[in-house]
C-alpha positions as CSV (number, residue, x, y, z in Angstrom):
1,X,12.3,-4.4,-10.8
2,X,15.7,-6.3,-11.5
3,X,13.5,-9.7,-11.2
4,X,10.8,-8.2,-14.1
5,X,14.0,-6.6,-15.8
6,X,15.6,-10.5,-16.1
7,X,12.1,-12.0,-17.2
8,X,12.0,-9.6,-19.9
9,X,15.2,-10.6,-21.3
10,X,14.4,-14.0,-20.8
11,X,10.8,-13.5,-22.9
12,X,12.6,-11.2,-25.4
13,X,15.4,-13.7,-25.9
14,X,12.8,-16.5,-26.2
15,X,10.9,-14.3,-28.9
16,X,14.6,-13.9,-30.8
17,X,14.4,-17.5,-31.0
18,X,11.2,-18.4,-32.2
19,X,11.8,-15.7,-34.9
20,X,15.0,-17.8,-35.8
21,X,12.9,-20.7,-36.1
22,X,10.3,-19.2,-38.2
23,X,12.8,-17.5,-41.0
24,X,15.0,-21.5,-41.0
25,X,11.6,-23.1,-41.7
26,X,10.6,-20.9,-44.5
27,X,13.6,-19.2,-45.8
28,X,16.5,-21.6,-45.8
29,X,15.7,-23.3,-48.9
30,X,13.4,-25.9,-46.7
31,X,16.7,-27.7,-45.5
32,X,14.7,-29.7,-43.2
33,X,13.0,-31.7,-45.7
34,X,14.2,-35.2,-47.1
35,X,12.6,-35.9,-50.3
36,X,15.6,-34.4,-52.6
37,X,17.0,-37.6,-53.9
38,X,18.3,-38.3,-57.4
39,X,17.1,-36.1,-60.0
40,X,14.8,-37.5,-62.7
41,X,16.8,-39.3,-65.0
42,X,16.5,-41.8,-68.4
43,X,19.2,-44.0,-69.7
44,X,21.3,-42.2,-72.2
45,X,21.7,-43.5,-75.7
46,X,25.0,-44.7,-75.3
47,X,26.8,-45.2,-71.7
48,X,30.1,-43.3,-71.3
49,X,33.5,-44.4,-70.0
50,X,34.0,-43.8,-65.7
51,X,36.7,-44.0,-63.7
52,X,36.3,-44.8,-60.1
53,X,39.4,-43.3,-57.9
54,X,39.1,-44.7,-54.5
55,X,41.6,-42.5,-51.7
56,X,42.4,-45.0,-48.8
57,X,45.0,-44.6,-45.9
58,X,44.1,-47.5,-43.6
59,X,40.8,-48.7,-44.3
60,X,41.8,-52.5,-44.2
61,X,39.1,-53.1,-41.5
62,X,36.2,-51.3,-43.5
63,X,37.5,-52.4,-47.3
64,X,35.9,-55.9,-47.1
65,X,32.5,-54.3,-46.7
66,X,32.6,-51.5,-49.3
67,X,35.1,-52.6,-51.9
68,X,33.6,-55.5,-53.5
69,X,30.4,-53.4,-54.1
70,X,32.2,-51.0,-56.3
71,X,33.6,-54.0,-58.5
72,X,30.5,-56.0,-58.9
73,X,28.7,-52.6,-60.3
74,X,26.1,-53.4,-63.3
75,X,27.5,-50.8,-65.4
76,X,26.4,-51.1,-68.8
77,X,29.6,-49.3,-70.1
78,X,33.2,-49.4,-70.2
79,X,34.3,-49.2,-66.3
80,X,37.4,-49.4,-64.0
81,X,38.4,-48.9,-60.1
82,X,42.0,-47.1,-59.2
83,X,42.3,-48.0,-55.6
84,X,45.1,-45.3,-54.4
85,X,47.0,-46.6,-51.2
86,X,48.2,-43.7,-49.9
87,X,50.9,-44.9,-47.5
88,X,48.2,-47.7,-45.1
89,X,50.7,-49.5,-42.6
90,X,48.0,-52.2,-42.0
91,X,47.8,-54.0,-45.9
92,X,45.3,-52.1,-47.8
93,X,46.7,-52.6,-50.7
94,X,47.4,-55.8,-50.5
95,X,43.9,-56.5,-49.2
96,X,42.3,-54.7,-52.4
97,X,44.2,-56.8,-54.6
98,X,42.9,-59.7,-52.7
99,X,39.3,-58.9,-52.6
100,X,39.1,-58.3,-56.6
101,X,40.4,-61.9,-56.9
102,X,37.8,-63.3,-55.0
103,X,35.3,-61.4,-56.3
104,X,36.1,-60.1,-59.5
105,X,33.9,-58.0,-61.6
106,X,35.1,-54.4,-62.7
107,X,39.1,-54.2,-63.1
108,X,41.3,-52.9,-60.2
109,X,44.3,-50.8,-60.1
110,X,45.7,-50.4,-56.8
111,X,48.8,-47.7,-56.8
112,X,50.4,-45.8,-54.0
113,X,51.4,-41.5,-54.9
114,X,54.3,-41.3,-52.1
115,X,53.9,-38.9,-49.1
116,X,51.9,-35.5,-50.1
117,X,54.4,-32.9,-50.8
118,X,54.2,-29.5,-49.3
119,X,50.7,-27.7,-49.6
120,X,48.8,-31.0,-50.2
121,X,46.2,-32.5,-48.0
122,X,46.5,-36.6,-47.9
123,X,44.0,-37.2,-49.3
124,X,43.3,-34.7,-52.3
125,X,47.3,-35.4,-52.9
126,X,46.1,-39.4,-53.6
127,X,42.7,-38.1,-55.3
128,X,45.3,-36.4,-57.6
129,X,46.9,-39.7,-57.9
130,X,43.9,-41.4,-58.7
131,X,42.7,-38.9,-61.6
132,X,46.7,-38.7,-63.0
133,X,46.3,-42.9,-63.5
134,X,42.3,-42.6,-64.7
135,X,43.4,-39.6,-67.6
136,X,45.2,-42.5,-69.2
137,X,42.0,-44.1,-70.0
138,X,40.1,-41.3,-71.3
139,X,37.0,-41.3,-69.2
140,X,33.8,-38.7,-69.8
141,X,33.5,-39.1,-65.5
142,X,34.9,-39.8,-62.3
143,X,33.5,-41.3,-59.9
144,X,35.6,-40.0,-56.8
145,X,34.3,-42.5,-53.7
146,X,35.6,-43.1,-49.9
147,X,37.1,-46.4,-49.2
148,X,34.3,-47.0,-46.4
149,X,31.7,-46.2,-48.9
150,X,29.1,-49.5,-49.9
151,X,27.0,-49.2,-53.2
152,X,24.2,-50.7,-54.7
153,X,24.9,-52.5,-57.9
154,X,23.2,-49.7,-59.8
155,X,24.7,-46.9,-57.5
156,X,26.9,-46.2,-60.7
157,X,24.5,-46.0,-63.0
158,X,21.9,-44.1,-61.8
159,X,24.4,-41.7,-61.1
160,X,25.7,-41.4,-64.7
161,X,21.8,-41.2,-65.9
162,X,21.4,-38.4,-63.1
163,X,24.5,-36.5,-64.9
164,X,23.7,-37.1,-68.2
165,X,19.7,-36.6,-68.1
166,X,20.2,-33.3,-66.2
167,X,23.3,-31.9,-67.7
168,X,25.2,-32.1,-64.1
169,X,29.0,-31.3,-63.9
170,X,28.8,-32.7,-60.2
171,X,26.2,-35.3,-59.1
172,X,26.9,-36.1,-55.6
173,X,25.0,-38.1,-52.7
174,X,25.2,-37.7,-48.9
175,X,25.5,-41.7,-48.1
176,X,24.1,-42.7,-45.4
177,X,26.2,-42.9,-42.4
178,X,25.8,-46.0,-39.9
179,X,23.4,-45.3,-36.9
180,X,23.4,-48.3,-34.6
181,X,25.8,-47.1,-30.9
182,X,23.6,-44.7,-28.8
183,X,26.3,-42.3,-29.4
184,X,25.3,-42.5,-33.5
185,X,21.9,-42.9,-32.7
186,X,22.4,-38.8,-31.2
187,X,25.2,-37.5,-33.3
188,X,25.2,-38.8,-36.9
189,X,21.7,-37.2,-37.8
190,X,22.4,-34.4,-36.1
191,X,25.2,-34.0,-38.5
192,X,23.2,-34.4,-41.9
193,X,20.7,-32.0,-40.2
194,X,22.9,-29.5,-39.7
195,X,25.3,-29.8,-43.2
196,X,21.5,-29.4,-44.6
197,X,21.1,-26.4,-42.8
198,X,24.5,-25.1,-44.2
199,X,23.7,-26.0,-47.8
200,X,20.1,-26.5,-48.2
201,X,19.9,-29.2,-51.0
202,X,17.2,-27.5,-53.4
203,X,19.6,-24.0,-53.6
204,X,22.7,-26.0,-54.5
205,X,21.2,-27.4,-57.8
206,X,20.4,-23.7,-58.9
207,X,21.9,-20.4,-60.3
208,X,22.8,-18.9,-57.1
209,X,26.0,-19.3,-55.0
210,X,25.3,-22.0,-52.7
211,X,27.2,-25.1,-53.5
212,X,28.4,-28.4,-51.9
213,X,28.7,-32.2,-52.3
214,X,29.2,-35.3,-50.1
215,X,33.1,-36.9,-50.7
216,X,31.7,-40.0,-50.1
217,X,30.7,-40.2,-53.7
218,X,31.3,-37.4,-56.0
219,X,30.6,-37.8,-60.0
220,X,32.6,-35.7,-61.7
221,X,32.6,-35.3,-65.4
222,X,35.6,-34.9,-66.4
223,X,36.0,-32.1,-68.6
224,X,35.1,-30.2,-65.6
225,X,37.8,-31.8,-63.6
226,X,40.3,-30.4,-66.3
227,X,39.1,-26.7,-66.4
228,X,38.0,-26.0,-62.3
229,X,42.0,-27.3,-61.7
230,X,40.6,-30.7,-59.7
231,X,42.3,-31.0,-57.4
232,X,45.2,-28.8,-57.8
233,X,42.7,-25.8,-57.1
234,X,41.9,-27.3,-53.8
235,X,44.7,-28.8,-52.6
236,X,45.0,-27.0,-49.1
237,X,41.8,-27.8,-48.6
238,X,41.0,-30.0,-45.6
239,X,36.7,-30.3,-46.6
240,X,37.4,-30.6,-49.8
241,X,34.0,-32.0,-51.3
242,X,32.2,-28.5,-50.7
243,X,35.8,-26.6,-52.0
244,X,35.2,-29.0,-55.0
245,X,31.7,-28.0,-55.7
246,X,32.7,-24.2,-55.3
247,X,35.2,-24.4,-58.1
248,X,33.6,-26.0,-60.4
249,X,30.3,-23.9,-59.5
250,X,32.3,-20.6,-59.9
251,X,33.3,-21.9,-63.4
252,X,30.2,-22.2,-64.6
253,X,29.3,-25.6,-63.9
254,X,26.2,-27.3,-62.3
255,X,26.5,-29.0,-59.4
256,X,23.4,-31.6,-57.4
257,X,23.7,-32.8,-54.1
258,X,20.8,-34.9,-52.2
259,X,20.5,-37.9,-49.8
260,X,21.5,-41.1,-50.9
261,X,19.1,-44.2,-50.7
262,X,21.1,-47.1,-51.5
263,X,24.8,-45.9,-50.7
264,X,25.9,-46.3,-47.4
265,X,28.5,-45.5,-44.8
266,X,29.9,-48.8,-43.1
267,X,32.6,-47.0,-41.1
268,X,31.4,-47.5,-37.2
269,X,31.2,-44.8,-34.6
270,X,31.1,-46.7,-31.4
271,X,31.9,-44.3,-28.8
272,X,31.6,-40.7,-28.4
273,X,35.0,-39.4,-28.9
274,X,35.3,-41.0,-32.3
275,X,32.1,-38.9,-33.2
276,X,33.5,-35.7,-31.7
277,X,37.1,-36.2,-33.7
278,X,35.2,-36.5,-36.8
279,X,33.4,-33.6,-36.3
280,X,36.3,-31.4,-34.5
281,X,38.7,-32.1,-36.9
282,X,37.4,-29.9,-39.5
283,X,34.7,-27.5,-37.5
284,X,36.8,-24.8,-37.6
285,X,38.4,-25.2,-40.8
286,X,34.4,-24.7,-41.8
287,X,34.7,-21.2,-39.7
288,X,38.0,-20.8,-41.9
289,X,40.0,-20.2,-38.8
290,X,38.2,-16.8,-38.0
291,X,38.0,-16.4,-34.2
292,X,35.1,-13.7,-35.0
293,X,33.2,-16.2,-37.1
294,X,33.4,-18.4,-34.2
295,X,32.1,-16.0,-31.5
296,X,29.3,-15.6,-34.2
297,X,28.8,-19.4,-34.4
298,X,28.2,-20.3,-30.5
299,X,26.4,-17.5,-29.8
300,X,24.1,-19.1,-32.7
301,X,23.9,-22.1,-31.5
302,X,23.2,-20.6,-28.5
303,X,20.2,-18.6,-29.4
304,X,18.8,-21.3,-31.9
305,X,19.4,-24.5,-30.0
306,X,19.6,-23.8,-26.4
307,X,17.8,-20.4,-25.8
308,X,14.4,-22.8,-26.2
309,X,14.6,-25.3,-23.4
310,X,15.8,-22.6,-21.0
311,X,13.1,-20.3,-21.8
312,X,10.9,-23.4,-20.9
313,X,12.7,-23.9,-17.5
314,X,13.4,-20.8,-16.8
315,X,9.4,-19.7,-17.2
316,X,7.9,-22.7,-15.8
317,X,10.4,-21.5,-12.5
318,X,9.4,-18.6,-12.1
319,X,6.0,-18.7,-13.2
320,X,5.8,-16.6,-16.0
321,X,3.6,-18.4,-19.0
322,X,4.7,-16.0,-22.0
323,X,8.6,-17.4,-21.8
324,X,7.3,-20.7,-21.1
325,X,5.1,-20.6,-24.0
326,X,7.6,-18.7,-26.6
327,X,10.5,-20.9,-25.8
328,X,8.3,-23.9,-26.0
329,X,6.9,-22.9,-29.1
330,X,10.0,-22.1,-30.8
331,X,10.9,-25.7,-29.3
332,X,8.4,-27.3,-31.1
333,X,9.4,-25.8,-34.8
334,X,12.7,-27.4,-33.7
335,X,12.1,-30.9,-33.0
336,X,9.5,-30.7,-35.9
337,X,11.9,-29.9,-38.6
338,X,14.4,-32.5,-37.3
339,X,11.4,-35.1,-37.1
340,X,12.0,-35.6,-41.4
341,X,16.4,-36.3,-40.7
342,X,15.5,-38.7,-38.0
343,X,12.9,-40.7,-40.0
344,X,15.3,-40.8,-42.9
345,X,17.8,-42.9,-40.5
346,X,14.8,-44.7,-38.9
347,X,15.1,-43.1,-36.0
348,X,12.7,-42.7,-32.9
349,X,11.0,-39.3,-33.0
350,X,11.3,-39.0,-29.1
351,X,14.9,-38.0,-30.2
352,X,13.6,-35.1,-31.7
353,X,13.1,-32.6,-28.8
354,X,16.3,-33.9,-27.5
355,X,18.7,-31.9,-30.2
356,X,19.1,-29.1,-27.9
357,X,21.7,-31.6,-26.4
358,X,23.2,-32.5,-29.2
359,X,23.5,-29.2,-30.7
360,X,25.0,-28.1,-27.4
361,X,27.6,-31.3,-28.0
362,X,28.8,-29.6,-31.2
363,X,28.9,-26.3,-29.3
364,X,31.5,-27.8,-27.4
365,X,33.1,-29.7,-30.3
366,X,33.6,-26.7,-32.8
367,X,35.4,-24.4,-29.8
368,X,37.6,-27.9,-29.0
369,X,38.3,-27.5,-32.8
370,X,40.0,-24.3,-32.2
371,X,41.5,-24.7,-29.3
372,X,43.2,-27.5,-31.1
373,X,44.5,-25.5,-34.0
374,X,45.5,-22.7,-31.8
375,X,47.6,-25.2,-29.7
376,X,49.6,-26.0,-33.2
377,X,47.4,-29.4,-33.8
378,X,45.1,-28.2,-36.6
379,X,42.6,-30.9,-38.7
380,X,44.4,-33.9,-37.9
381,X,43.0,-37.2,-39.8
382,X,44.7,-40.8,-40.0
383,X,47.8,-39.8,-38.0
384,X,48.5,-36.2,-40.4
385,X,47.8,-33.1,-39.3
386,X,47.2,-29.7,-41.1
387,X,48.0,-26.8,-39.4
388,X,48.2,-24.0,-41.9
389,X,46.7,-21.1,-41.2
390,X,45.1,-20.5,-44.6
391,X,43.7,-24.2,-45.5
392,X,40.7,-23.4,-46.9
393,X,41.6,-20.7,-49.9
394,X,39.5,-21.8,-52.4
395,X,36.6,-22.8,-50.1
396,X,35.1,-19.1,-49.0
């Protein structure tokens, strides 16, 4: 009796999961599918004025590779790069004055803002920098871009004919983050799979609630900037591209996020635990520091991503075919809906029944998260870290 008792659970569990499956795959705004890409778009009569404001604490080993594609944009209007130094101790600066000599192209303004003050994130505290230095020039957008961030010459462009052509506040793309270390090769998609998930791309782009975008490369037009309070709004916030997409969404505006196809991440992550710091530095900022939220959130994970393969095992075991059969087939809807994210990075599909794993790895990094901020060390990133309780009060 106790034996049938556990094989029970185990189907029923199994049957909880495949039912998971079946509502992601139909009913989550079809996350799992890669074709939304820049919005149809036509050049607009006249180009207007952008201001690219480029955060950077320490990026002298990744500028070389990402700056100089920011000043050699064809940009048919009038366009200019404010590089903000925000207190590098390895020659940023200096190095972004030295790259726009060599190459030249668009004109550069590097500046540093001084330590944050109190109730400022780094970074948002040199983004506000950045835009304070661009208002002087009158610009109709921003172009708010990572210092590790590489563009195609027409990255800038194409953005600005996305904006205008669709009436966009926000245009934003998810660039494409380097895959090359076995440890990319099972984390990084993984993580665009799962942001997707979050914030399916096709909901963000309408009337309902659902907003995000990708900091890597925001367009911002700057008349929304003024009224959503960017970034003064957000300033606690510590993932502040989806608290900027919520304030300018809850004013009214429209926001577009999709994957990027010629914008690219050059910052490497070689080894495991520079994946798992990325990733644990903000997961339970994301949960916004509710310990209920998280219970909710492995216990998730748990049924969705693990419940599967164990139902597999566990069947096969003990020779009973129906949790065998459920767990494999909720399995299967899985790795089929990650097959799309993996192909986007060129990816081997035999990777695909293997995110159980990885799902279980970001189990593991979310609870390190909060261990972390309950042990006083909160989202730390380039040597500062936040620890207030209440980071995120624009972002829920």
């Amino acid at each position: 009796m106790g034996q049938t008792a556990r094989v029970s659970a185990v189907v029923w569990t199994a049957a909880g999961s495949l039912l998971a499956w079946l509502w992601l795959l139909l009913c989550q705004g079809f996350f799992w599918r890669t074709d939304v890409r820049l919005p149809p778009r036509a050049e607009p009569d006249s180009w207007p004025s952008v201001c690219v404001v480029v955060p950077a604490r320490d990026e002298a080993a990744v500028l070389p590779a990402a700056l100089p594609s920011l000043l050699v944009q064809d940009y048919p209007g009038r366009a200019e790069v404010f590089l903000v130094d925000d207190g590098s101790a390895d020659g940023t600066g200096d190095l972004a004055r030295e790259l726009a000599r060599r190459h030249g192209g668009l004109p550069l303004t590097v500046s540093s803002p001084g330590e944050p003050p109190t109730g400022w994130t780094g970074k948002l505290w040199a983004v506000r920098h950045g835009i304070g230095l661009a208002r002087a020039r009158g610009p109709e957008y921003l172009l708010l871009t990572d210092a590790d961030i590489a563009h195609a010459p027409d990255s800038l462009r194409e953005l600005v004919a996305a904006a205008r052509s669709g009436g966009f506040d926000v245009v934003s793309q998810m660039a494409r983050l380097r895959v090359e270390s076995v440890w990319e090769r099972f984390v990084v998609p993984a993580f665009v799979y799962f942001f997707a998930q979050l914030y399916p791309f096709r909901r963000i782009a309408g009337e309902g609630r659902t907003a995000a975008a990708a900091g890597g490369c925001v367009l911002l037009r700057a008349e929304a900037a003024e009224w959503a309070r960017i970034p003064d709004a957000i300033r606690h916030a510590v993932i502040d591209d989806v608290a900027l997409a919520r304030a300018v969404k809850r004013g009214g505006g429209r926001v577009w996020l999709g994957l990027a196809e010629r914008v690219d991440s050059v910052r490497p992550y070689p080894r495991l635990r520079d994946l798992w710091r990325m990733v644990s530095r903000s997961a339970y900022a994301q949960l916004r520091h509710n310990p209920v939220l998280l219970a909710g959130t492995v216990a998730g994970l748990a049924l969705v991503y693990l419940v599967p393969p164990v139902a597999v095992l566990a069947g096969l075991a003990v020779g009973r075919t129906p949790a065998a059969v459920i767990g494999g087939l909720a399995w299967l809807v899985m790795a089929g809906t990650y097959a799309p994210m993996l192909r986007y990075y060129r990816q081997p599909l035999w990777l695909a029944p293997l995110l159980p794993f990885t799902a279980f790895l970001y189990l593991l990094m979310t609870v390190d998260s909060a261990v972390q901020h309950y042990r006083g060390r909160g989202a730390a990133w380039k040597g500062r870290t936040y620890t207030r309780p209440d980071a995120l009060p624009d972002e829920g």
